[in-house]
N, C-alpha and C positions, 0 to 999 in steps of 0.2 A: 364479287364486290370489291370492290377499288380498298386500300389501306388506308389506316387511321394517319393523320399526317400532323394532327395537333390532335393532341389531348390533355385538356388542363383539370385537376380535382381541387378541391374547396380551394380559390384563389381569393384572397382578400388584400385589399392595397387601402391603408389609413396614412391619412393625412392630420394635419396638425392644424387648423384654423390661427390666422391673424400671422403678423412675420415676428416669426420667433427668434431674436439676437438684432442687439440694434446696430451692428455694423461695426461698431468697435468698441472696445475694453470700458473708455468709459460711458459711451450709453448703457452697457448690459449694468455696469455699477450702478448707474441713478438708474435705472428700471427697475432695478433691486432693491434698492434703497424708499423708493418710494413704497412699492407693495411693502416693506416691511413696516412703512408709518403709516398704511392703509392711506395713503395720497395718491393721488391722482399721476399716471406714467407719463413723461415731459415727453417723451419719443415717442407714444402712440398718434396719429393721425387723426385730421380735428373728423370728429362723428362716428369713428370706431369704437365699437364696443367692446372695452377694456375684457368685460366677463368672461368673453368667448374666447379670448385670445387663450391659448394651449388649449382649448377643447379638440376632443379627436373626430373625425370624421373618417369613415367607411366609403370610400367611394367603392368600391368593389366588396361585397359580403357573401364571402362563398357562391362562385362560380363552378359549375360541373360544365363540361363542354365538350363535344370531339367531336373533327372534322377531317372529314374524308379525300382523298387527293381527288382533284377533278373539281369538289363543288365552289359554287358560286353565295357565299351567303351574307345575305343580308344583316346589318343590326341598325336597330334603332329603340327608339327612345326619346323622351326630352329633353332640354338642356339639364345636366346635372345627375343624369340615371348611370351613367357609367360607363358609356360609350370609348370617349379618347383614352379613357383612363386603361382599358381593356386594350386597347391596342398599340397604346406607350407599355404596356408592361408585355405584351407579344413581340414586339419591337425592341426591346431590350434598353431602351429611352429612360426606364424606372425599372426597380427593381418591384416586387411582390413584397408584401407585410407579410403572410404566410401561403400556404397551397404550393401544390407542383402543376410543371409545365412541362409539355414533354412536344416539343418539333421534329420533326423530319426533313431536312432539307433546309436552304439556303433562303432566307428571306427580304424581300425588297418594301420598303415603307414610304409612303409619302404623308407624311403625317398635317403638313401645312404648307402654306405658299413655300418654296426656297429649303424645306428640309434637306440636310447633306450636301446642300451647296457653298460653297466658299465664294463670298461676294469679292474679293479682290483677283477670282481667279475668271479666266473665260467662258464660256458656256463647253467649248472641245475640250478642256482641264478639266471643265468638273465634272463630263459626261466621265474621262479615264479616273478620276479620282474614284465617282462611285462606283464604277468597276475593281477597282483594288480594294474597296471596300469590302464588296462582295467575296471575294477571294480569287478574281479572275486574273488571266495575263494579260498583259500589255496588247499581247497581238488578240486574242479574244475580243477583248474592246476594239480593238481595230477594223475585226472582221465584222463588227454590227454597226457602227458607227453614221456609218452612210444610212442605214436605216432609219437611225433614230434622230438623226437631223433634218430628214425624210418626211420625217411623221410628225418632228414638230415645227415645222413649218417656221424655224429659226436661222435658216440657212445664211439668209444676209446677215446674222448678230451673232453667229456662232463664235468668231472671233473678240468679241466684245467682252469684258469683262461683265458677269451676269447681274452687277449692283446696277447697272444701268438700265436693266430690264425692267418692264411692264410685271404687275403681278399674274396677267393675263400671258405672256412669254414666259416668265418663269415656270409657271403652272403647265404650258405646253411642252417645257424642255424637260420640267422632273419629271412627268408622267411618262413621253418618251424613252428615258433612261428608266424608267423602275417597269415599263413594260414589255422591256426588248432584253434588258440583260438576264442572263442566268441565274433568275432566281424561281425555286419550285413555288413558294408562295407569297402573294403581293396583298399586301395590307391597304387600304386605301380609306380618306378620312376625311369624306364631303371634297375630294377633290375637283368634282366638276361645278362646284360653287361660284370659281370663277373661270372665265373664258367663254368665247362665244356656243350658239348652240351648234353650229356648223361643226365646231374641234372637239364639244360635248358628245355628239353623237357620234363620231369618229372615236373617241376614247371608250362608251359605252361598248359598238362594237370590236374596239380589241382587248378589252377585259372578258367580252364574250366569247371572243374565237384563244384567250388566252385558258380558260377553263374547260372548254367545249373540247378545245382542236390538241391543246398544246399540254393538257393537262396538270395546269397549274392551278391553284387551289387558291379561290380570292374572299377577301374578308373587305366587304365593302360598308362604310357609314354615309347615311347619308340623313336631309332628313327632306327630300324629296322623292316621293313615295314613286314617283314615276319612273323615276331610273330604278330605284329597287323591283319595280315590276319587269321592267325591261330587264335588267342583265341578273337577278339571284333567284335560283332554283327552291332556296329555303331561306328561312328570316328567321331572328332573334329580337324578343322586346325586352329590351333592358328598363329597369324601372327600381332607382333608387338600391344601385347598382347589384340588384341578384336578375335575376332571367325569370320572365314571368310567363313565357310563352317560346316554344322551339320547334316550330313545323311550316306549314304552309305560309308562302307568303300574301295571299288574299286575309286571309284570316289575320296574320301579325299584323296587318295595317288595320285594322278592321279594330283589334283589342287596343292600339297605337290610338288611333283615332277615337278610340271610346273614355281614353283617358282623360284630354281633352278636348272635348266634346261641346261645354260649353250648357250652359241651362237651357233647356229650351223654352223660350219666355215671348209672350206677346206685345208685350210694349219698352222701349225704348227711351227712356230719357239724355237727351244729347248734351246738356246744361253745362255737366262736367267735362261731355267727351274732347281729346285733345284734336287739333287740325294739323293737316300737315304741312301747311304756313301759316301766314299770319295774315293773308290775304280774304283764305278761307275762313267764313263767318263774320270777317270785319264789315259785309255792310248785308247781305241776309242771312241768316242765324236759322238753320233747323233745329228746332225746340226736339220732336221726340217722332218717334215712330212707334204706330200699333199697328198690328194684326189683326184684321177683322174677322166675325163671327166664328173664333175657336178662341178654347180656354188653352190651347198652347198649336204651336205651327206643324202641327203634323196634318200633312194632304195625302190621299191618294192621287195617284197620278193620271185621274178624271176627273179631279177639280181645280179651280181656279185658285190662286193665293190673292187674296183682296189686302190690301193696306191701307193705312192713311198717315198720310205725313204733316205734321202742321209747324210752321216758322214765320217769321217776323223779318222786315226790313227796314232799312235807315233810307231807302232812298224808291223814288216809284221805279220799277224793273217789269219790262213787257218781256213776252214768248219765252216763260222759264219750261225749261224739259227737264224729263229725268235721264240719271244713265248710271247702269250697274253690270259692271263683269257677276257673274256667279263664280262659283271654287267650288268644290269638291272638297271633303275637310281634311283629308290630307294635301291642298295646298292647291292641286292642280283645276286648270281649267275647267272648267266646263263649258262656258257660253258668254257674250256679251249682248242686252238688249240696254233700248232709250225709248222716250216715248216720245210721239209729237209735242208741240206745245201746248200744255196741258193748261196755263193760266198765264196771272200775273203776280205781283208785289207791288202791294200800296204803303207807300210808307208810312211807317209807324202803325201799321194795323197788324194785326195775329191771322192768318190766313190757314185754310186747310186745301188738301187735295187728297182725293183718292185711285187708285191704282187698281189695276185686275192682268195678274200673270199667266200666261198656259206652261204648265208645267207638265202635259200629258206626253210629250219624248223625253223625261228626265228619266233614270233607270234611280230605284229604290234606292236610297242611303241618304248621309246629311250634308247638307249646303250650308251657304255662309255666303254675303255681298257686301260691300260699303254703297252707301248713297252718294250719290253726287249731282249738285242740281246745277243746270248750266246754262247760255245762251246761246246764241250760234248765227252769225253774220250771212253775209248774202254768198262770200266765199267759202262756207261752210267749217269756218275757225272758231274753236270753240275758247268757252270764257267759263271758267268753274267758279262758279260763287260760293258754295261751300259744299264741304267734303270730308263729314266726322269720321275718326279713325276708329268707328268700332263693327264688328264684325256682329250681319245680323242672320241667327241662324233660323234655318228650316229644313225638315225630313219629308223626304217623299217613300210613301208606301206601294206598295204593288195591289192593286186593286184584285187582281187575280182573273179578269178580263183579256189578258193579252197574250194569246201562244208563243212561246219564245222558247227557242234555244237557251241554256244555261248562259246566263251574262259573265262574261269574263273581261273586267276592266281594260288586263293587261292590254288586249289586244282590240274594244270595240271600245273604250272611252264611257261617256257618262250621259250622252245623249243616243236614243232610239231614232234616228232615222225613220220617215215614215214607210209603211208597209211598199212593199214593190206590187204594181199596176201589170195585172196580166194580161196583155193588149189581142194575144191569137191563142190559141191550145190545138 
């Protein structure tokens, strides 16, 4: 069995709510001044809440952890559970409120766009700076360098002072340097957030073959569940910063996903929902969506999801269609269907329509779609009329009807392909 290469016991890292010191001598004086006449602080910020200001906050409360040389693991969580906070104080970025840390080996971080880059310097300065950072020589970086300019596909900018880059460039050049230089373990923090999916999957697989092959020990956040399937062996769900879960990654996405999860509810009111212009709903208006005959949207996966949507318009609209991507509720795809043109819109009238889905190749677990209703010209250009931003959910069960091999996301996705057709034997 491979060695312990991080091991952390009860880590706790408190923070202080609201900005504590107003910047100089005499704001701290009138801040003080006022709390002491019970008035109101001249330097606080208009809509903060004076109360909270010095309250203490836990982002991290007692962490147990250790991690083996070699592995690939996963952490997530939701905003605010403890994630960056965990791997700014691994990173050595902040220090720990209490607990011990104990590393093995030289560590490399990319904690956000540009981390350890020097924007007045070039992109070949800052690849040799982060190398002296690490502890290497001059000619070590020298001897990788081609590589890393290589991989990140900066080669025409290399010269270029890096403030000048794309955050999309920058994100190609730090991942190259934190993934070729001499470090035993690479910290990494939603770094494929941005850039394309072409340099995404190229980075997936050399944090793969950096764990696998090279036996470097990778500590990845992310909060796109697919890439944690794709490159980590085991996953961590951080949750209101202690560890609620430490094992399988099917399973951490799985307790992930169940936190927010979402009600599962049959109707819909859109009255309040927001748009994501101002286009949408300014002249047909979806009022609500229900679920038909169930007291909540759970199907098996031999029946139909029936709906009904009803909305109003400002103006007469012929051949409105539906159209809805589905997700998966960790985020990812699953499917996009529309449907013919199902009606029209009479102005100033309340109209309904109803809907019938197959959901029979969905594999068990919970969904989520937005609505969007639309038109569509003779050149096949489409026109959204409106398109509430709220997420509507539905679970699909396993009827227990279908022989199947154990489903594995990682590798088969969220939709069953129909049965294969045996033509001779």
């Amino acid at each position: 069995m491979s060695e312990i290469v991080i091991s952390i016991e009860g880590l706790k890292k408190q923070y202080r709510l609201g900005a504590i010191g107003g910047g100089t001598l005499t704001a701290d004086l009138q801040s003080w001044w006022a709390r002491k006449r019970g008035k109101e602080d001249p330097n606080t910020k208009l809509g903060q809440d004076q109360g909270k200001i010095g309250e203490r906050f836990w982002a991290l409360n007692g962490i147990d952890l250790q991690v083996r040389q070699g592995e690939a693991v996963g952490i997530i969580g939701h905003n605010g559970a403890g994630k960056s906070t965990l791997l700014k104080v691994l990173s050595r970025v902040t220090a720990p409120t209490e607990g011990i840390i104990r590393m093995k080996g030289r560590i490399s971080s990319m904690l956000e766009v540009g981390t350890g880059f020097h924007p007045e310097l070039t992109g070949r300065e800052n690849i040799f700076m982060n190398g002296a950072i690490l502890g290497m020589s001059k000619r070590e970086v020298a001897s990788k360098i081609d590589q890393i300019i290589e991989f990140s596909e900066c080669g025409q900018f290399i010269d270029t002072p890096v403030k000048r880059y794309s955050s999309g460039m920058y994100v190609k050049l730090a991942f190259a340097v934190a993934a070729h230089l001499d470090a035993e373990i690479l910290v990494m923090d939603e770094v494929l957030a941005v850039g394309d999916l072409k340099f995404q999957k190229k980075c997936l697989g050399k944090m793969g073959d950096a764990a696998n092959n090279e036996g470097k020990t990778v500590l990845y956040v992310s909060h796109n569940m697919s890439t944690i399937r794709q490159l980590c062996t085991r996953c961590i769900v951080l949750n209101h910063g202690q560890i609620i879960f430490d094992g399988d990654v099917e399973e951490a996405i799985k307790i992930y996903m169940e936190q927010d999860k979402g009600d599962l509810i049959n109707f819909y009111d859109f009255t309040s929902v927001s748009r994501p212009s101002v286009d949408h709903g300014s002249v047909l208006f979806v009022d609500n969506f229900e679920f038909l005959d169930k007291e909540y949207p759970i199907y098996q996966n031999n029946e139909k999801i029936r709906f009904r949507i009803t909305y109003h318009s400002k103006e007469n609209i012929a051949d409105l269609r539906l159209y809805y991507t589905v997700l998966f509720g960790d985020d990812t795809i699953a499917g996009t269907t529309q449907s013919k043109v199902f009606g029209k819109a009479d102005k100033n009238e309340r109209m309904q329509a109803e809907f019938a889905f197959d959901v029979s190749n969905f594999v068990p677990g919970r969904y989520y779609f937005y609505l969007d209703i639309f038109t569509m010209n003779e050149y096949g250009t489409h026109l959204s009329y409106d398109h509430p931003a709220q997420k509507i959910f539905f679970e699909i069960v396993d009827d227990g009807k279908i022989e199947s091999i154990r489903w594995q996301r990682k590798y088969f996705g969220h939709i069953r392909l129909n049965e294969l057709e045996i033509l001779h034997r």
